[in-house]
C-alpha positions in Angstrom: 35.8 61.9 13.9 36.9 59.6 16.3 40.1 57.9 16.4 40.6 54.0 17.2 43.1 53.4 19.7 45.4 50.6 20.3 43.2 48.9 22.9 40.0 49.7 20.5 41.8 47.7 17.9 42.9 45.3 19.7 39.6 44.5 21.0 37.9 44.9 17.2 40.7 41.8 16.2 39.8 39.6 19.1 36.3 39.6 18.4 36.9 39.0 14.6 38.9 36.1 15.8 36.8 34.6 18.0 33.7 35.4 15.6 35.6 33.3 13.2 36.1 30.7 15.0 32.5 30.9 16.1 31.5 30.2 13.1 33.7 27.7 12.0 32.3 26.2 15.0 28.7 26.1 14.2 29.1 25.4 10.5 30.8 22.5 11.7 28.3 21.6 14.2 25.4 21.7 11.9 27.3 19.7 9.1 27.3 17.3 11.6 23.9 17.4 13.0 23.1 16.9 9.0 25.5 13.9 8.9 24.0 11.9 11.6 20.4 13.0 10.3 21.3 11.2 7.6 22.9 8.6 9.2 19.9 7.9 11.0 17.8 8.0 8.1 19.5 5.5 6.0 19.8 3.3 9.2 15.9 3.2 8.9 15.3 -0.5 7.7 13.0 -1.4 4.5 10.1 -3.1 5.4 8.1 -4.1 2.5 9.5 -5.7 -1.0 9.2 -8.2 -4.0 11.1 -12.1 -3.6 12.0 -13.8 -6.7 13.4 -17.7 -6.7 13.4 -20.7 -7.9 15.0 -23.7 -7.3 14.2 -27.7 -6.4 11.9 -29.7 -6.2 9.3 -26.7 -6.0 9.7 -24.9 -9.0 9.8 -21.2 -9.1 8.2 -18.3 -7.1 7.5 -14.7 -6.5 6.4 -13.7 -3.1 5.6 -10.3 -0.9 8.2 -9.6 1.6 7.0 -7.8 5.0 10.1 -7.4 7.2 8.5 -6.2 10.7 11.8 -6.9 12.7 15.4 -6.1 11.5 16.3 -10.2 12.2 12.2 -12.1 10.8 11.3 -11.6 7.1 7.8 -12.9 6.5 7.0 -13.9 2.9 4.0 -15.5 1.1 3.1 -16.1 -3.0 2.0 -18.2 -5.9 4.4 -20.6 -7.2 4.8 -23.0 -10.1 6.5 -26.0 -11.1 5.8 -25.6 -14.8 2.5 -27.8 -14.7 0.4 -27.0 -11.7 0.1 -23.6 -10.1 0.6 -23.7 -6.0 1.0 -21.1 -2.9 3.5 -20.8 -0.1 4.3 -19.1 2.8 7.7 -18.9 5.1 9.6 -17.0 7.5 13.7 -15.9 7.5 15.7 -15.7 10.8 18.3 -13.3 9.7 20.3 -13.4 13.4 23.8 -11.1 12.1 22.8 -7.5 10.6 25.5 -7.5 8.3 26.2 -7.4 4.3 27.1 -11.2 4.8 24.6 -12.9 6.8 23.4 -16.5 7.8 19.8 -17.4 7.8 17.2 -19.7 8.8 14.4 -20.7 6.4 10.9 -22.4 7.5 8.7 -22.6 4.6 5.1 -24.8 3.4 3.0 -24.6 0.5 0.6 -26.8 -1.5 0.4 -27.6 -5.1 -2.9 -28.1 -6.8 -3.8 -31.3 -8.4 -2.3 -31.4 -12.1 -2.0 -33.8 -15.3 1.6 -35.2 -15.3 1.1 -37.1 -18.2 2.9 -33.6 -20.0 6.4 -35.2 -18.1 5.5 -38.8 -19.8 5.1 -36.7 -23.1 8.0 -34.6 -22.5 10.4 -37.7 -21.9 9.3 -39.3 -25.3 7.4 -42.3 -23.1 4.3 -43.7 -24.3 1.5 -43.2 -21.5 0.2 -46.1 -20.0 -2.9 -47.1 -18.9 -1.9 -46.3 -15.4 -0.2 -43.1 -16.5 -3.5 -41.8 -17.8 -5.0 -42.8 -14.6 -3.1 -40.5 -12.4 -4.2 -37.3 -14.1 -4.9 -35.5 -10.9 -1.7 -35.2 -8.3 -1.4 -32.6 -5.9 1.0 -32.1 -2.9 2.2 -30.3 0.3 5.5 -29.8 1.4 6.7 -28.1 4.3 10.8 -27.1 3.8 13.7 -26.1 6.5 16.8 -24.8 5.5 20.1 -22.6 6.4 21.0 -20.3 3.8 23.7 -17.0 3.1 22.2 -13.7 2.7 24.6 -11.4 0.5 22.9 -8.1 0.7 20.8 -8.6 3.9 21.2 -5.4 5.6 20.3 -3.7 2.2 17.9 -2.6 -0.4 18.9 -5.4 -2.6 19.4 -9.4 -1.5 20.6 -12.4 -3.2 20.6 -15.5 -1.4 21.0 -19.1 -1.5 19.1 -21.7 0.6 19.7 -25.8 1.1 17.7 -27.9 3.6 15.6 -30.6 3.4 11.8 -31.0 2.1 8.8 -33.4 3.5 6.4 -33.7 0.6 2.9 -35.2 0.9 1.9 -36.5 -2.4 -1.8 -37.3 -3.1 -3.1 -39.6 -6.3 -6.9 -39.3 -6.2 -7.0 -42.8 -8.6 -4.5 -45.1 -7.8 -6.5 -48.2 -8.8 -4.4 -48.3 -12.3 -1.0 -47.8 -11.0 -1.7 -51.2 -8.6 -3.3 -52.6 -11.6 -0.6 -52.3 -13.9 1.9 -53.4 -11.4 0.3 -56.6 -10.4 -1.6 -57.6 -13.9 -5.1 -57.7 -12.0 -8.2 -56.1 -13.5 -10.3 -56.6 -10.6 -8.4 -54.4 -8.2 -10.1 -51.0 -6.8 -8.3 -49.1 -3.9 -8.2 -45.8 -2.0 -6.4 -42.4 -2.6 -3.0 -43.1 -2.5 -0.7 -40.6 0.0 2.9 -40.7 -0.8 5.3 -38.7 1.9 8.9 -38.7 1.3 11.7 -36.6 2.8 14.4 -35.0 0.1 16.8 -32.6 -0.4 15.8 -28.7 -1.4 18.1 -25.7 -3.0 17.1 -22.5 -4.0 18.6 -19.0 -5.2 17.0 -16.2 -5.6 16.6 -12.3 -4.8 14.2 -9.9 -3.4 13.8 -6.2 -3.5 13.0 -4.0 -0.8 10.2 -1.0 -2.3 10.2 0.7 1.4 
């Protein structure tokens, strides 16, 4: 049987010591290797997702969401203004990668042609000869706008967006409406193009799947 000395002892508690602390050491170097893993892996952005808004004079939409760049959202979907169905597409500037972010909106779509005697009906108006004439309207619009991005850096984003829209407006028949404005039967004309620049809100939120 051999006996520990003092030197053998001393020697046996240093290296408990410094195993100790060895492994305090690595635990806490691979809880934080794990902690910037994660980090990084919640950093990755989401890329693809599902826009919902609505707002005026274009009625409400639901668009895909590609996101190839932390700062450009791409989007693109049917919309509706309760009586004709449409499409859009549009881009987002989001400059500031932050919870709280500004944006820049760019956005066009068409509308295809519908009856809008439903809004003559819908007012309590009787429809007039040149209301029933005007049965098929269709426009485009092309919209700019500034909006804040609450959620941008996120999963989840609610925004809201005011700018100003140019709207083309076509009447295939305008013939009645000139006829009923000027009391002459005899009148015929051509398409009528109406273009007009107003005001545009919208709120909404989209959804980020991945």
């Amino acid at each position: 049987m051999t006996m520990a000395t003092p030197s053998t002892r001393r020697r046996a508690a240093s290296l408990r010591r410094h195993g100790t602390a060895l492994a305090c050491l690595v635990a806490v170097a691979t809880g934080a290797a794990a902690h910037a893993q994660e980090e990084t892996a919640g950093a990755e952005p989401y890329r693809l997702g599902l826009l919902v808004d609505a707002g005026a004079p274009h009625g409400i939409g639901v668009s895909a969401v590609f996101k190839p760049l932390p700062w450009l959202r791409l989007q693109a979907g049917p919309t509706t203004n309760t009586l004709s169905l449409g499409f859009r597409g549009g881009l987002s500037l989001l400059p500031m990668q932050t919870f709280i972010s500004p944006s820049i909106n760019v956005e066009g779509g068409h509308y295809f042609g519908s009856d809008y005697n439903d809004v003559v009906d819908w007012l309590g108006a009787t429809p007039t000869s040149a209301t029933s004439a005007i049965r098929d309207i269709s426009y485009d619009y092309v919209a700019g706008s500034v909006g804040l991005e609450i959620g941008a850096a996120n999963r989840f984003n609610f925004f809201l967006h005011l700018g100003l829209s140019y709207v083309r407006m076509g009447v295939d028949d305008a013939s009645a409406l000139i006829e009923d404005a000027t009391d002459e039967s005899d009148i015929t004309a051509r398409n009528l193009t109406v273009r007009a620049t107003i005001p545009s809100v919208k709120v909404g939120f989209l959804f980020y799947f991945f």
